[in-house]
C-alpha positions as CSV (number, residue, x, y, z in Angstrom):
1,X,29.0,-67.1,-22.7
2,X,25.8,-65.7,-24.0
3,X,24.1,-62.3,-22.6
4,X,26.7,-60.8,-20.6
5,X,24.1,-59.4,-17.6
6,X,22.3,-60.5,-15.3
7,X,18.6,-59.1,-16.0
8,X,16.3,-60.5,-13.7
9,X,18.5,-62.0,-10.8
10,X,18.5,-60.8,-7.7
11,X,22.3,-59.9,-7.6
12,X,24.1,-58.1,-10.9
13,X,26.6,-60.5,-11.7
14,X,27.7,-60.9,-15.5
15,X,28.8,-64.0,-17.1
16,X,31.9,-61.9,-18.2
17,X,32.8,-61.6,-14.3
18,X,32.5,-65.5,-13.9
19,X,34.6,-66.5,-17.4
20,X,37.9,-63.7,-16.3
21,X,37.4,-65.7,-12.8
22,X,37.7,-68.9,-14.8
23,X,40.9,-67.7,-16.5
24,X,42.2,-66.6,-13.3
25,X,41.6,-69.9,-11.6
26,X,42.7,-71.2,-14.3
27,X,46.0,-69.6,-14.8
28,X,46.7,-70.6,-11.0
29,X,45.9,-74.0,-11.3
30,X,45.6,-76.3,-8.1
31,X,43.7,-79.1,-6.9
32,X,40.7,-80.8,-7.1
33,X,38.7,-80.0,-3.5
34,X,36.3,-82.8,-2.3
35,X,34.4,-83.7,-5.6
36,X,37.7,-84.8,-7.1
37,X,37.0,-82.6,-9.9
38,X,40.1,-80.9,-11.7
39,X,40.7,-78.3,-13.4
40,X,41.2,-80.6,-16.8
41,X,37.8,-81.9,-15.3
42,X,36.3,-78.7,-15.3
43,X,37.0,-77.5,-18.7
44,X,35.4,-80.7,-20.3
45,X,31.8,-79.3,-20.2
46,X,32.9,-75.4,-19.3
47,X,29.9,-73.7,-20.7
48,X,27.8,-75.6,-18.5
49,X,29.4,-75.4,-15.5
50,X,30.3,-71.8,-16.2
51,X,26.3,-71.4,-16.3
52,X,25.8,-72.8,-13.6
53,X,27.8,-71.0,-11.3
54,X,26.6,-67.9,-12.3
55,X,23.2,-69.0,-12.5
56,X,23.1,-69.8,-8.9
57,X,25.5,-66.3,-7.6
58,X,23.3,-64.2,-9.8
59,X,19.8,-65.8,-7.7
60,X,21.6,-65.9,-4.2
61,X,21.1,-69.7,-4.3
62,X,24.5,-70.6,-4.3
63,X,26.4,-72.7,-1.6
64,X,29.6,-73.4,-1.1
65,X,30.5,-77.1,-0.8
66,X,32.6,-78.2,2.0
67,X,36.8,-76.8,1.5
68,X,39.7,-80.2,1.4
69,X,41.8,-80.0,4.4
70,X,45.0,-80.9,3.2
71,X,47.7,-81.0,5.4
72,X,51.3,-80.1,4.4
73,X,54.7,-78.9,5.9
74,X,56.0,-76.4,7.2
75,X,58.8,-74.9,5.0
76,X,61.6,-74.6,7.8
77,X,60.6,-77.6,9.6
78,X,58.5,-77.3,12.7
79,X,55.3,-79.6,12.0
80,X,52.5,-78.9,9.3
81,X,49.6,-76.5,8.3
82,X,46.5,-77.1,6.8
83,X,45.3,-75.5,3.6
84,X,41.4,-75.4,3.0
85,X,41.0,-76.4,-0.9
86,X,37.6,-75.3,-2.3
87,X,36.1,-76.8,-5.4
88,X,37.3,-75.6,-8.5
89,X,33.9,-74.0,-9.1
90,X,33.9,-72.6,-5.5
91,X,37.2,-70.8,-6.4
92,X,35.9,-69.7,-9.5
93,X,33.1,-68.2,-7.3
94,X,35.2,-67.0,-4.7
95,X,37.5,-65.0,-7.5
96,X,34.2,-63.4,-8.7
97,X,33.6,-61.6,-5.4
98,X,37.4,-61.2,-4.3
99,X,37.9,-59.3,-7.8
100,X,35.1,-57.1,-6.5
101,X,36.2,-56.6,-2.8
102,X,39.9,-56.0,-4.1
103,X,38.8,-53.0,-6.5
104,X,37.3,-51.6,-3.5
105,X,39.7,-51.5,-1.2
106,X,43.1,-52.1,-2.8
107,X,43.4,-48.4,-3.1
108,X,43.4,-47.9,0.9
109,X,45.6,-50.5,1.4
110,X,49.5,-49.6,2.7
111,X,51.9,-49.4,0.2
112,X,54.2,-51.3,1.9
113,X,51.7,-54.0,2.3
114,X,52.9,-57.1,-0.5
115,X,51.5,-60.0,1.0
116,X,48.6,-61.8,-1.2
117,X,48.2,-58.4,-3.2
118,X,47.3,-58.1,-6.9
119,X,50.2,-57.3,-8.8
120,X,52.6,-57.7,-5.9
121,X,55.1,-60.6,-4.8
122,X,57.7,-61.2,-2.3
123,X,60.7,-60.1,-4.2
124,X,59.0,-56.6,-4.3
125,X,59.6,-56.5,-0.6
126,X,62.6,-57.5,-1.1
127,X,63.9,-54.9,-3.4
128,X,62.4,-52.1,-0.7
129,X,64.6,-53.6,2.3
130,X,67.4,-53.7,0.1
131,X,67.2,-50.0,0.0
132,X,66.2,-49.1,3.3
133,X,68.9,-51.1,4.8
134,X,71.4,-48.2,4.0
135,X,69.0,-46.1,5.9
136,X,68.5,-47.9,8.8
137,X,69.9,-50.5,11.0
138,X,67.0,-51.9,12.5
139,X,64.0,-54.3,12.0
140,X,61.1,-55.6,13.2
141,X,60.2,-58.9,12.6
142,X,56.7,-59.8,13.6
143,X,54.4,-63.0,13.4
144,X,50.9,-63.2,13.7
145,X,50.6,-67.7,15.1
146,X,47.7,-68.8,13.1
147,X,46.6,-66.1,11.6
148,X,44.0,-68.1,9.4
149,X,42.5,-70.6,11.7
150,X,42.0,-68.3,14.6
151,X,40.4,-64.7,13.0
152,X,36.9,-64.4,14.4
153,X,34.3,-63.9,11.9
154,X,31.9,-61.1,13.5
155,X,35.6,-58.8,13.1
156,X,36.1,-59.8,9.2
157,X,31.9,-59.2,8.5
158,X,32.1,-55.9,10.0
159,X,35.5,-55.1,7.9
160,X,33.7,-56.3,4.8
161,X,30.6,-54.2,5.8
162,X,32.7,-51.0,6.3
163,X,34.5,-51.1,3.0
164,X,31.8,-52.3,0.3
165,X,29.2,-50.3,-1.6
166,X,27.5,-54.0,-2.1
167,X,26.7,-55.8,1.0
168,X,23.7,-58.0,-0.4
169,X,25.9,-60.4,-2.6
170,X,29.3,-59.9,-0.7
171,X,28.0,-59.9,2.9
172,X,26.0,-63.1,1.8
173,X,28.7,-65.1,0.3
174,X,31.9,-64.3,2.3
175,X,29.7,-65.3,5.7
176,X,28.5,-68.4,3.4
177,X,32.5,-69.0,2.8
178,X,33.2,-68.5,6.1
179,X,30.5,-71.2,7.5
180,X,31.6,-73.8,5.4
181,X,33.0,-77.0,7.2
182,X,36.1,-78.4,6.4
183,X,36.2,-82.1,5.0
184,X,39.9,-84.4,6.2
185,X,40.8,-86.7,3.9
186,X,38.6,-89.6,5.5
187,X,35.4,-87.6,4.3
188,X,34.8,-86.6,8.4
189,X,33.2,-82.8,8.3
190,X,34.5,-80.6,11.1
191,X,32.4,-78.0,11.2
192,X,34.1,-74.5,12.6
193,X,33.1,-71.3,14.6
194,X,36.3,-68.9,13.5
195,X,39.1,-68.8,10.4
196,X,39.1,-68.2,6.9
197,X,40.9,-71.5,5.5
198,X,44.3,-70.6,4.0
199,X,44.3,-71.4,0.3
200,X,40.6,-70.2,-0.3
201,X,40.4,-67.5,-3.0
202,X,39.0,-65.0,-0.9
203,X,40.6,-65.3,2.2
204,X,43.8,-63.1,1.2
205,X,41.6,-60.1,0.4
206,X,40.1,-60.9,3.4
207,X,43.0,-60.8,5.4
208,X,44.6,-57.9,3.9
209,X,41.3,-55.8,4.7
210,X,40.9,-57.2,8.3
211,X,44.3,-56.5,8.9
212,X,44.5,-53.1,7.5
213,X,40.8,-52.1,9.1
């Protein structure tokens, strides 16, 4: 990757940041948002496009392309939702900036918070209930109807703003991320006014920190 700073941009971003978010995106897979490109894609000329993306965070000029609305179905029936699928170099980007805002506030998150945490999964959860359940014969069981496409955006900014130490570049790209039209499958943009699309790299930490605010 070179130099591992950033001397001279206007945001202090390393190259080291944007190759762990490579592995991490990576590591997860998925695929290909509205340039078709894949992650096998991707890798073909990876010092280049690793460059790139940095190149462009580091100077503020980066923009996010347009985020795949893919629809699938719901997993107990009951019609379909629609995942947002960035680019894989807008995910990469995205990881760079969630790694950030996660090391931020992950320590005044709940403890009995699992959902889209580092280092946390459903069967954690689990394993609680399993012992509280000699403890208690009660539950609540709460559901927040489209949680994603509805959240208003001037609410997330000002949860973002309260809990970083580095507005310039995470201010300017999570309300760059949140601006960014969705593309169907026929290539029509919609262009929306609230949400955080569902399947985006950021939007958990987003969620978990609007939620917890």
């Amino acid at each position: 990757m070179g130099e591992l700073t950033s001397s001279g941009k206007s945001f202090d971003i390393s190259k080291w940041e944007v190759w762990e978010a490579w592995e991490k995106v990576k590591a997860n897979k998925g695929a290909p948002g509205v340039d078709g490109c894949s992650i096998e894609d991707f890798e073909k000329d990876l010092k280049n496009n690793l460059y790139r993306i940095w190149n462009r965070m580091s100077s503020g000029s980066y923009f996010p392309p347009p985020v795949l609305a893919v629809e699938i179905p719901k997993p107990h029936g009951g019609g379909t939702r629609v995942l947002g699928v960035p680019t894989v170099a807008d995910r990469i980007a995205q990881t760079v900036v969630a790694r950030r805002l996660e090391a931020k506030v992950e320590p005044i998150f709940h403890p009995d918070s699992y959902g889209y945490r580092p280092g946390r999964a459903a069967l954690d959860a689990v394993a609680v209930c399993r012992k509280r359940c000699w403890k208690t014969d009660w539950v609540i069981d709460l559901d927040i109807q489209k949680f994603f496409d509805s959240v208003p955006w001037d609410l997330i900014v000002k949860a973002v703003e309260a809990n970083t130490d580095q507005p310039g570049v995470i201010l300017l790209y999570v309300k760059r991320w949140l601006s960014a039209p969705m593309q169907s499958s026929t290539g029509t943009l919609h262009q929306r006014d609230r949400g955080t699309p569902q399947g985006s790299a950021v939007s958990p930490v987003l969620a978990n920190l609007f939620l917890g605010s």
